[in-house]
ROFI-849084 format. One line per 4 residues: number of its first residue (from 1); for each residue x, y, z of N, C-alpha, C. Coordinates in nm, 3 decimals, m for minus. Layout:
// ROFI-849084
NUM> X:Y:Z:X:Y:Z:X:Y:Z; ...
END
This chain:
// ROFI-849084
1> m5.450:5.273:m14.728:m5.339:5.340:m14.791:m5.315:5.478:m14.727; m5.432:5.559:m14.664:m5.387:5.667:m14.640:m5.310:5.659:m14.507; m5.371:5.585:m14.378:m5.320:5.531:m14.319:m5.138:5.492:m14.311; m5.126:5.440:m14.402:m5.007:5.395:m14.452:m4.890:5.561:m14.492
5> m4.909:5.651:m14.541:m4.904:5.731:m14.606:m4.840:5.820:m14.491; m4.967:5.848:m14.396:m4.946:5.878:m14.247:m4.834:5.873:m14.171; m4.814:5.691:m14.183:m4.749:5.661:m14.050:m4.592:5.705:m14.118; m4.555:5.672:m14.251:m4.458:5.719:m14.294:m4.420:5.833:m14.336
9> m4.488:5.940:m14.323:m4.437:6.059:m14.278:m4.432:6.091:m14.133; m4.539:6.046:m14.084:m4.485:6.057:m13.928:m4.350:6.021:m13.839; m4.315:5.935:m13.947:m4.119:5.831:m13.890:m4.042:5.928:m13.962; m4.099:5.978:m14.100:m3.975:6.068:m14.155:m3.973:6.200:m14.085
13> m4.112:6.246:m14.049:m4.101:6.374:m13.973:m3.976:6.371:m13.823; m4.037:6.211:m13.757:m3.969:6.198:m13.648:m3.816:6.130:m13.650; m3.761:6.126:m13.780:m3.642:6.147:m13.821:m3.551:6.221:m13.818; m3.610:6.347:m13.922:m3.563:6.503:m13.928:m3.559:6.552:m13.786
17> m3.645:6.536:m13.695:m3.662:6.580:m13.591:m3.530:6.564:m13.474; m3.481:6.445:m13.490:m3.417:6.395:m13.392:m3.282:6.427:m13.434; m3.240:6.423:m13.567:m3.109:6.432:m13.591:m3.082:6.549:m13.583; m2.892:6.543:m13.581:m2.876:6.727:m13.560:m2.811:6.790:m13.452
21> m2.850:6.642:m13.327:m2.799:6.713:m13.191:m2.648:6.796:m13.151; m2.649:6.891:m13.068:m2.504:6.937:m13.076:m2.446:6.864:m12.966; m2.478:6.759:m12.920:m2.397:6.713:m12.800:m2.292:6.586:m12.842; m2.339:6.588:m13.008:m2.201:6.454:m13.014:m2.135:6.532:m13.096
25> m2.097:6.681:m13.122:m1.975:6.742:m13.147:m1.953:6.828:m13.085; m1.799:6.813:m13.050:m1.746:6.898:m12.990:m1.663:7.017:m13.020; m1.701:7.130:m13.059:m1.692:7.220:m13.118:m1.659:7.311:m13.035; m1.727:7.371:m12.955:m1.701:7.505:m12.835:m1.552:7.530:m12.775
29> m1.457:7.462:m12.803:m1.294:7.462:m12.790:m1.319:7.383:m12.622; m1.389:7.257:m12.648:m1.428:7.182:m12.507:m1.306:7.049:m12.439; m1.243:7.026:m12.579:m1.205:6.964:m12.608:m1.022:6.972:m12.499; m0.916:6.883:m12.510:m0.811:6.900:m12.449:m0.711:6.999:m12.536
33> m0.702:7.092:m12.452:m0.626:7.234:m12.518:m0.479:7.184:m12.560; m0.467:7.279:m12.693:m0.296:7.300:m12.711:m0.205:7.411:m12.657; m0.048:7.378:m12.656:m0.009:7.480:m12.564:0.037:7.541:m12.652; 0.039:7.685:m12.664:0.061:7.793:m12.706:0.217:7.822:m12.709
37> 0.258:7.834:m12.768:0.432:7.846:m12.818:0.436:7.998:m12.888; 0.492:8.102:m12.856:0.548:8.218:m12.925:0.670:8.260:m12.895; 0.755:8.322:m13.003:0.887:8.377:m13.029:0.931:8.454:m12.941; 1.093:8.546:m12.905:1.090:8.623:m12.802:1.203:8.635:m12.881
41> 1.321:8.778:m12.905:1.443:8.769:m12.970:1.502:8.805:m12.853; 1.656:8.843:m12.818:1.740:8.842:m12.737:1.761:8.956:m12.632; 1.620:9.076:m12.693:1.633:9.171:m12.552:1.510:9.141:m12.489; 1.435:9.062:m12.521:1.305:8.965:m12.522:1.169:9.044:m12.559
45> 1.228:9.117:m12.652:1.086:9.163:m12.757:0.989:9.025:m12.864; 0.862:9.039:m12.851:0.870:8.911:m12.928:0.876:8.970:m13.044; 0.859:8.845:m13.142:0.927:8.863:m13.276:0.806:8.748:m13.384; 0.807:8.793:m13.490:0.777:8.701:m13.603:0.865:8.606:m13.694
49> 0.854:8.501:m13.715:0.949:8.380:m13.784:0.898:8.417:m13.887; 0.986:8.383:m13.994:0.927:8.375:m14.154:0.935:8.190:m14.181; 1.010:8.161:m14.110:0.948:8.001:m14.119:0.996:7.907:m14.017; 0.904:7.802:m13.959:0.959:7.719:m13.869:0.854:7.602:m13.878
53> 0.945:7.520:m13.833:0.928:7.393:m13.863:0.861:7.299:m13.725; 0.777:7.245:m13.693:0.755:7.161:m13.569:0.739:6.985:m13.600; 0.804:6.948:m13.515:0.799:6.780:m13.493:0.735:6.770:m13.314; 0.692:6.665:m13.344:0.651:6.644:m13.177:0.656:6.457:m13.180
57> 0.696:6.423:m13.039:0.756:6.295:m13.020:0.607:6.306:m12.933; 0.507:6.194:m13.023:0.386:6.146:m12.938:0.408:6.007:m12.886; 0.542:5.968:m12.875:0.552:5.834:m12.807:0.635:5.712:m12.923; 0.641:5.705:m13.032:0.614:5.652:m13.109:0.697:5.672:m13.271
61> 0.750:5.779:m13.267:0.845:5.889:m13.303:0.804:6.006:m13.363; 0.885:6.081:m13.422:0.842:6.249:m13.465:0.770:6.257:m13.588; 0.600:6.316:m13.509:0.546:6.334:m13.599:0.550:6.484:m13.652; 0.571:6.504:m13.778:0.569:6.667:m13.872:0.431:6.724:m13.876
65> 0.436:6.813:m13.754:0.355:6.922:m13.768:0.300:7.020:m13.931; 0.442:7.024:m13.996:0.467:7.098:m14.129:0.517:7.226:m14.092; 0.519:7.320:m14.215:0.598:7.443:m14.179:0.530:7.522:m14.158; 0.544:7.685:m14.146:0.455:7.746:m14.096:0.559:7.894:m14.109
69> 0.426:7.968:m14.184:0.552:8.069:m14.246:0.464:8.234:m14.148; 0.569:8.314:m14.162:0.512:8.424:m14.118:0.429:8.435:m13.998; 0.483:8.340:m13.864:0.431:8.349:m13.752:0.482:8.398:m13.629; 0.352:8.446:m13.532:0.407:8.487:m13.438:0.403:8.383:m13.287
73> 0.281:8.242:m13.324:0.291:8.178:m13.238:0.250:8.108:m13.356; 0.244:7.936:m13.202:0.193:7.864:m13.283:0.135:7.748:m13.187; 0.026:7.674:m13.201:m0.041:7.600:m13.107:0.007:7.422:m13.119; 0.076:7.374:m13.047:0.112:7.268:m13.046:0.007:7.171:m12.942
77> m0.051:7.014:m12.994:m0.067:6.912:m12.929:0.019:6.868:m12.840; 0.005:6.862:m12.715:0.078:6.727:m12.641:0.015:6.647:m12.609; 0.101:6.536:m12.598:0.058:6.377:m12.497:m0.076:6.368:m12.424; m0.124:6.326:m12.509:m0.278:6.308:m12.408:m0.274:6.157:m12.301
81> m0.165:6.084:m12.354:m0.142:5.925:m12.281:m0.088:5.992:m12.141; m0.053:5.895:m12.110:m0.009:5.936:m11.943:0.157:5.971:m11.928; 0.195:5.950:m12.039:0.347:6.014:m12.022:0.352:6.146:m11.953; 0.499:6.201:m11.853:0.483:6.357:m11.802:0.562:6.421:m11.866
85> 0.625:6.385:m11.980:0.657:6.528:m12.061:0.648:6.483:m12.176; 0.660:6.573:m12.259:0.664:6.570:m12.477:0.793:6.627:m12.491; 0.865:6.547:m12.621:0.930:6.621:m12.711:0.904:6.684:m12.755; 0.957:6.827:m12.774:0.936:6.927:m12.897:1.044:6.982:m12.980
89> 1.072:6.955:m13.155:1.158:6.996:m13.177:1.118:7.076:m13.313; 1.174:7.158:m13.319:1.190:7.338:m13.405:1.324:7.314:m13.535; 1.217:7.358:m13.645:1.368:7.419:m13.733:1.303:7.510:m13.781; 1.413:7.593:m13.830:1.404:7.752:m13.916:1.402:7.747:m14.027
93> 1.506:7.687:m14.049:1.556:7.642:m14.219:1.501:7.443:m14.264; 1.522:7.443:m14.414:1.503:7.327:m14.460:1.637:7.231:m14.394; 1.706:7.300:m14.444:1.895:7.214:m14.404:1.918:7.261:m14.301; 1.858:7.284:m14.184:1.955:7.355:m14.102:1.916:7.293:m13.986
97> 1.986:7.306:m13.874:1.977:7.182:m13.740:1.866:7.245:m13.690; 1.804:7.130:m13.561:1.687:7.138:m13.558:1.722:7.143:m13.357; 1.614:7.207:m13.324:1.653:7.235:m13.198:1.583:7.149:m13.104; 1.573:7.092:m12.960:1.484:6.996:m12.921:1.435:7.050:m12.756
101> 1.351:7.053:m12.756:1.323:7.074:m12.595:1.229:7.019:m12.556; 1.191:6.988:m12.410:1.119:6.940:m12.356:1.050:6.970:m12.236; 0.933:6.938:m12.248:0.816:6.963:m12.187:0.746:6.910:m12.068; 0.729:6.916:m11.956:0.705:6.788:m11.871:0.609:6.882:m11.789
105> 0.506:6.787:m11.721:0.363:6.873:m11.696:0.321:6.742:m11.584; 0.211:6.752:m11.536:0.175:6.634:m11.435:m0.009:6.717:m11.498; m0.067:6.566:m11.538:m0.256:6.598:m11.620:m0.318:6.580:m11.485; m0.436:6.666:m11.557:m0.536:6.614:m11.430:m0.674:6.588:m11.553
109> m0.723:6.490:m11.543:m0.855:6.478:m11.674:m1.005:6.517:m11.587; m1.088:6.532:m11.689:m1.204:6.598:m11.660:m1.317:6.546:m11.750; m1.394:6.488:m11.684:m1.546:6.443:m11.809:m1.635:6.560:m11.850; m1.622:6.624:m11.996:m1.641:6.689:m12.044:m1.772:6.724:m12.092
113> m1.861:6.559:m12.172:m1.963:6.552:m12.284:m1.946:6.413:m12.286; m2.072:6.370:m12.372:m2.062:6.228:m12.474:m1.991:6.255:m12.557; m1.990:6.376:m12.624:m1.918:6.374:m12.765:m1.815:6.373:m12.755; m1.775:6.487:m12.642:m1.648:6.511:m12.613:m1.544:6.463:m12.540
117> m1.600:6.367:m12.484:m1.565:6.244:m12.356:m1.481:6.341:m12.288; m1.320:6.289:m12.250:m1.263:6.360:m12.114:m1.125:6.440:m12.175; m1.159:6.573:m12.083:m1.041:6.673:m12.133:m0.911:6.639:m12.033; m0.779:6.666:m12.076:m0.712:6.659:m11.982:m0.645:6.789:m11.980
121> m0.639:6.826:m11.869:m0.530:6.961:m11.862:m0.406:6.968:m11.759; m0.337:7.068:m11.818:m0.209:7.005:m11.805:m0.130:7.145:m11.695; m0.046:7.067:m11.552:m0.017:7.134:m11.479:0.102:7.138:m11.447; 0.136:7.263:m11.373:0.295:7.206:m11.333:0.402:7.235:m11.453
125> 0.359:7.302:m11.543:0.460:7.300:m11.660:0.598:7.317:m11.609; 0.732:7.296:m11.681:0.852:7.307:m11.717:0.923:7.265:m11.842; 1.000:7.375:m11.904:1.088:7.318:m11.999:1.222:7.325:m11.987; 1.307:7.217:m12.060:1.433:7.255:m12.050:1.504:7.240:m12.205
129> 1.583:7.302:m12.249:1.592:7.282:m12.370:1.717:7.186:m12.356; 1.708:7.106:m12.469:1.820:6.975:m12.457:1.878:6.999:m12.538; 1.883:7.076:m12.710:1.960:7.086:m12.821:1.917:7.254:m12.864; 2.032:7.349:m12.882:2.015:7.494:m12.859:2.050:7.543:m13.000
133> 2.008:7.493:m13.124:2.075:7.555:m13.193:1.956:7.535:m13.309; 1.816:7.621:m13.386:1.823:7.770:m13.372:1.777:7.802:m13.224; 1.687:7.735:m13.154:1.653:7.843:m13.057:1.750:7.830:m12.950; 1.793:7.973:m12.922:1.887:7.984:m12.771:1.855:7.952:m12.626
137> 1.742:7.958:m12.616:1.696:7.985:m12.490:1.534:7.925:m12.466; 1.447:7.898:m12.380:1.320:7.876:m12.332:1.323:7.959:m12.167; 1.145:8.002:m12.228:1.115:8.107:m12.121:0.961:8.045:m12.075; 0.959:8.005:m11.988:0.822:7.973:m11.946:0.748:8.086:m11.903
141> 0.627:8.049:m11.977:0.490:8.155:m11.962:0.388:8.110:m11.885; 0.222:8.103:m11.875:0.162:8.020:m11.780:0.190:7.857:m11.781; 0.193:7.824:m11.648:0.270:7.694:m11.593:0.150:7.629:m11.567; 0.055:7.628:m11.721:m0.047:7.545:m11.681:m0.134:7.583:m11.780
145> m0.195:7.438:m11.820:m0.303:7.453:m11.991:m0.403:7.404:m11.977; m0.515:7.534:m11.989:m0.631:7.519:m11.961:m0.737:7.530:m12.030; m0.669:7.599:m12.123:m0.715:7.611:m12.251:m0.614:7.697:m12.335; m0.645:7.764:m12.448:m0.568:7.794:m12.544:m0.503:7.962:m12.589
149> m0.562:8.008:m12.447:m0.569:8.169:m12.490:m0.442:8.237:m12.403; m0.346:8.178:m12.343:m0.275:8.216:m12.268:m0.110:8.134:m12.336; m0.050:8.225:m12.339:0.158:8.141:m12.405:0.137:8.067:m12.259; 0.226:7.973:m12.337:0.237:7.865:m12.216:0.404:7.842:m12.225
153> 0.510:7.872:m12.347:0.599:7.870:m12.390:0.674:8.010:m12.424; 0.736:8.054:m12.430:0.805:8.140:m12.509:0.989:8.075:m12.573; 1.001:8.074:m12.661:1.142:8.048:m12.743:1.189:8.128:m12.729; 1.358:8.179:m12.749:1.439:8.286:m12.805:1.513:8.267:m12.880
157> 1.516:8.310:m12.970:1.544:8.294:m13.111:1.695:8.428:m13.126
END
């Protein structure tokens, strides 16, 4: 019995032991970055929204980001499939038209982790806006997402 007693704390010890690892989460921002979107008003000071709205076309149709009040940016997902550009479309108001632009990039992917399998990042940016009404204008910022700390977008509002 003591024997016995032993070996099963020895499996529970070597239980506790093993679990826990940090390599099947990916946490450290390892992961495939979002692109950074912030405001700009018309002498191109940026600016804060009191509300705006995001949809994004992942292939499949527009999925609602939700609203988002009192911002000065805001971090959007794109296309991790092999498509070369995303829809992106913006509103200000509940009732009010919604603006659409688009995004087109050429990926390059990267094996990251187990946990984290493969990042893709995204090069070559351009936008062009297709529907102008709230935002007036698109201003491209870095022409390339590498991670999350750099506008990759600017709007004018």
């Amino acid at each position: 019995m003591k024997y016995f007693k032993f070996l099963i704390s020895i499996i529970f010890l070597g239980l506790v032991w093993s679990c826990g690892g940090d390599d099947d989460i990916c946490e450290s921002g390892e992961g495939t970055p979002r692109m950074r979107v912030m405001f700009k008003n018309s002498i191109g000071k940026t600016v804060t929204l009191d509300s705006l709205q995001v949809f994004v076309n992942y292939g499949s149709g527009k999925v609602d980001l939700g609203w988002k009040t009192n911002i000065d940016n805001v971090l959007i997902p794109v296309r991790v499939d092999d498509s070369p550009s995303t829809q992106l479309y913006f509103k200000t108001r509940k009732n009010s038209n919604e603006s659409e632009v688009k995004v087109s990039y050429t990926t390059k992917s990267s094996y990251v982790s187990p946990g984290c399998g493969v990042k893709k990042n995204y090069e070559n940016l351009s936008s062009e806006l297709i529907i102008s009404n709230p935002v007036l204008g698109v201003e491209l910022g870095q022409n390339f997402i590498e991670n999350e700390d750099k506008t990759n977008l600017y709007l004018l509002f």
